[in-house]
C-alpha positions in Angstrom: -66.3 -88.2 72.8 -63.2 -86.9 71.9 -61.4 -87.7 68.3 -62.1 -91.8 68.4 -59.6 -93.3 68.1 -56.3 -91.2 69.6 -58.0 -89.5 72.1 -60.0 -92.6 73.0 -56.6 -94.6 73.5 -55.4 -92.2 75.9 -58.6 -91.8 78.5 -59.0 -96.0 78.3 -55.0 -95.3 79.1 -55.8 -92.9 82.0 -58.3 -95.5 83.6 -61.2 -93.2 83.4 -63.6 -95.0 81.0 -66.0 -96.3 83.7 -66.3 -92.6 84.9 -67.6 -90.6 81.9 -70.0 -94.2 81.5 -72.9 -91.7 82.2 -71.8 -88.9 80.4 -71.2 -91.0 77.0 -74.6 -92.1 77.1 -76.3 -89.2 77.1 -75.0 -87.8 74.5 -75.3 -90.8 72.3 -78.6 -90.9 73.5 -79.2 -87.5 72.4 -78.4 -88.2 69.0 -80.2 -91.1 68.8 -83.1 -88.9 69.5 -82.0 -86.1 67.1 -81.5 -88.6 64.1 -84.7 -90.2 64.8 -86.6 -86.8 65.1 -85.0 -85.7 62.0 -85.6 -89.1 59.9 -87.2 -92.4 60.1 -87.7 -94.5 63.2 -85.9 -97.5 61.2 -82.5 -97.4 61.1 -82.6 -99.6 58.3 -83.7 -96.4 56.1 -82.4 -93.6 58.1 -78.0 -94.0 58.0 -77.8 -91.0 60.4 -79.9 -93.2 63.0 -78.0 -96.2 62.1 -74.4 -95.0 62.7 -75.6 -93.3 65.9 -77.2 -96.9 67.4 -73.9 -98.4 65.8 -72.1 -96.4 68.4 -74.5 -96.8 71.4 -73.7 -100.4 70.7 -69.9 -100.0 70.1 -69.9 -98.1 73.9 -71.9 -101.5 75.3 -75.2 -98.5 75.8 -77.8 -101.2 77.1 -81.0 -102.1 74.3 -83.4 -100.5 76.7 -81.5 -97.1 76.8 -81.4 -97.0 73.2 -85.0 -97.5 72.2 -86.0 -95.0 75.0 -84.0 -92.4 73.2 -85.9 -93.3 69.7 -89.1 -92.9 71.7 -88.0 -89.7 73.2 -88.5 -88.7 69.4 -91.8 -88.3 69.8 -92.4 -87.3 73.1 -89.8 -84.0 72.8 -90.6 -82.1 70.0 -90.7 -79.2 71.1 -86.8 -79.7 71.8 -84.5 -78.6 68.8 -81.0 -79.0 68.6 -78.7 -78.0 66.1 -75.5 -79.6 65.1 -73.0 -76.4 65.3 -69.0 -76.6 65.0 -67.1 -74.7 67.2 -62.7 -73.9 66.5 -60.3 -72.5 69.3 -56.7 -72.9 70.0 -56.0 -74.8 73.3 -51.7 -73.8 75.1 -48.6 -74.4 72.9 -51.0 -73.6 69.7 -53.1 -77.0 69.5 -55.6 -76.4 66.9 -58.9 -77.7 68.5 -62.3 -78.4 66.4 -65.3 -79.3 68.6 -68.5 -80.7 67.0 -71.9 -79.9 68.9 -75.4 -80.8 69.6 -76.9 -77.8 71.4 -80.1 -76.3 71.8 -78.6 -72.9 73.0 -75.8 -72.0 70.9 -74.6 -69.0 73.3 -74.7 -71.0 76.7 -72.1 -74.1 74.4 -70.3 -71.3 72.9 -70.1 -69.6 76.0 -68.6 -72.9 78.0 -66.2 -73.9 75.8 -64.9 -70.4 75.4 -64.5 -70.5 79.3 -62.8 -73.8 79.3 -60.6 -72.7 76.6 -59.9 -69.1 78.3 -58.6 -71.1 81.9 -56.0 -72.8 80.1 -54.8 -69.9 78.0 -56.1 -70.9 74.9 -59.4 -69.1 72.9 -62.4 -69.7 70.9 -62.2 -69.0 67.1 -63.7 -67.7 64.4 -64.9 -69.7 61.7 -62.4 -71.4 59.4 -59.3 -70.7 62.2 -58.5 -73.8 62.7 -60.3 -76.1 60.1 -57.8 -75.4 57.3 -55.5 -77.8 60.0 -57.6 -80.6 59.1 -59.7 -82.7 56.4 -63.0 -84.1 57.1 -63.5 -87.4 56.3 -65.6 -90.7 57.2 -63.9 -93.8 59.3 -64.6 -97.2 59.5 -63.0 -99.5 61.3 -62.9 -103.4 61.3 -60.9 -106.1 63.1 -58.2 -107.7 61.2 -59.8 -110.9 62.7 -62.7 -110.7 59.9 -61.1 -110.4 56.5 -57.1 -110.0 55.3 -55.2 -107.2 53.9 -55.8 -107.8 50.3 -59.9 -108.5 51.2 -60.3 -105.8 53.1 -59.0 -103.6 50.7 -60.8 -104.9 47.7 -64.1 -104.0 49.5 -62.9 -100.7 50.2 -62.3 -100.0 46.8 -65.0 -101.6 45.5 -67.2 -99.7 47.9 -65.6 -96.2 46.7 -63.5 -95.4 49.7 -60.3 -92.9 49.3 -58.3 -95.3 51.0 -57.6 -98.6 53.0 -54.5 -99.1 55.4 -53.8 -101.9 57.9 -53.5 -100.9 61.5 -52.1 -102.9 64.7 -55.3 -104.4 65.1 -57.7 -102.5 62.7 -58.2 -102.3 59.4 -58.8 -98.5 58.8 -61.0 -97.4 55.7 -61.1 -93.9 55.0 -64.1 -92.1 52.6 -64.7 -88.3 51.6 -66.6 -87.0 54.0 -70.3 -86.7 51.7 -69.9 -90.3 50.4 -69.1 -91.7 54.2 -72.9 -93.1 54.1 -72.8 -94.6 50.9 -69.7 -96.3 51.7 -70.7 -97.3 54.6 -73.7 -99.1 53.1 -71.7 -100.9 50.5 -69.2 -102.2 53.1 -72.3 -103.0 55.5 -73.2 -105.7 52.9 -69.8 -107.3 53.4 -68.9 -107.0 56.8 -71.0 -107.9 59.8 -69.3 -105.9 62.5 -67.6 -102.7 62.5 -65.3 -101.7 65.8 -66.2 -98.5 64.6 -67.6 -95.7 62.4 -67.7 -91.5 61.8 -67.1 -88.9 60.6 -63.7 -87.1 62.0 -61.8 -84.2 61.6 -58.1 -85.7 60.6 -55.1 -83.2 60.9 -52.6 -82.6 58.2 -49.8 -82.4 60.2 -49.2 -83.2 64.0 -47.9 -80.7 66.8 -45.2 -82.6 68.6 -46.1 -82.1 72.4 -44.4 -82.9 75.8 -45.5 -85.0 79.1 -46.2 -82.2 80.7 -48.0 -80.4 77.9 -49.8 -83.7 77.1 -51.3 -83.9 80.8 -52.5 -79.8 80.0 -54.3 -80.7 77.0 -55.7 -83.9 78.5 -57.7 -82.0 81.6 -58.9 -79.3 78.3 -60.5 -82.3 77.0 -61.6 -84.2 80.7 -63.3 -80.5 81.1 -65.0 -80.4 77.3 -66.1 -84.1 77.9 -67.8 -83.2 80.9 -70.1 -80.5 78.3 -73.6 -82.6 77.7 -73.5 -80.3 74.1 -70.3 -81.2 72.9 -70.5 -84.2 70.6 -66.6 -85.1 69.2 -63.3 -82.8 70.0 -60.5 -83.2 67.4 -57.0 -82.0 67.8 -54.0 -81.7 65.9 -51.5 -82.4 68.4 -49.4 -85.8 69.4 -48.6 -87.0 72.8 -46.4 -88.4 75.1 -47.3 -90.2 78.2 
């Protein structure tokens, strides 16, 4: 699940959505199962569980797959898994930040440092490439459901940083440890979201040919692939 909504663009682009089907939903399943583990069975009191069926539902995960990951809750605890964050550098210096759900932290570190390594980038320390990026919450909602000036009065009312109108999204944007409170406010307004999390957003954007483009695109085909990696975020643009 590479950053949502660039990264996205490009693998629906590439015709490869129906591929990584599978993939996807095992790791949304996995933190469906996580979230539940860690908090209450209703997502109506737990907003970690919520956002995570939120995004089964936004990836068309069937109802049955998503209850069996609550129930897996309860059947797996001796499984734990820790949310770890992992920074490299990919070729021509993109800045890469990977988010993680592992229950062996050397085997995840150990693969994406491979993957990284074959296409002459590296794994980081912590902190080399954050400082590329903020962290913040997204929420997305078709401009089908409210106008410009609606939309951003809920936003503000709701305490979001900020509010901007898209092609075909509205995009609201909330400090990172207020995302869920946000969320909740704008919840009460808005019945359907086309999508919600928390991202890593770079500053600036590395400029980046076809060619490099294609590069950085089997980095991330190769990542996706990793059942422990969560969310990659970059800080390059593309051409295709």
């Amino acid at each position: 699940m590479a950053g949502h909504s660039h990264w996205a663009g490009i693998k629906h682009k590439k015709g490869r959505q129906d591929k990584q089907r599978a993939n996807l939903f095992s790791k949304l399943s996995r933190e469906i199962t996580v979230a539940a583990k860690l908090g209450a069975k209703d997502p109506d009191s737990n907003p970690r569980l919520r956002s995570a069926i939120q995004a089964a539902r936004q990836s068309n995960m069937p109802k049955d797959n998503i209850e069996r990951a609550i129930n897996k809750s309860e059947t797996s605890l001796n499984e734990s898994f820790q949310n770890l964050r992992y920074e490299g550098f990919g070729p021509f210096n993109v800045a890469f930040v990977i988010e993680t759900l592992t229950d062996n932290k050397n085997r995840t570190a150990s693969n994406i440092r491979t993957i990284l390594q074959k296409s002459g980038g590296r794994l980081g320390e912590s902190g080399s490439t954050t400082h590329f990026f903020f962290n913040c919450g997204v929420i997305h909602i078709s401009k089908k459901e409210f106008s410009d000036e609606k939309i951003f009065e809920i936003a503000i009312n709701a305490g979001a940083k900020d509010c901007s109108s898209k092609l075909d999204y509205h995009e609201i944007l909330s400090e990172k440890d207020d995302f869920y409170n946000v969320k909740n406010e704008i919840e009460k307004k808005v019945k359907n979201f086309s999508y919600s999390g928390i991202e890593w957003r770079p500053y600036n954007y590395l400029d980046i040919s076809k060619e490099q483009t294609d590069k950085i695109i089997r980095i991330l085909e190769s990542l996706d692939k990793n059942d422990d990696i969560q969310s990659v975020f970059l800080n390059c643009k593309t051409n295709l």
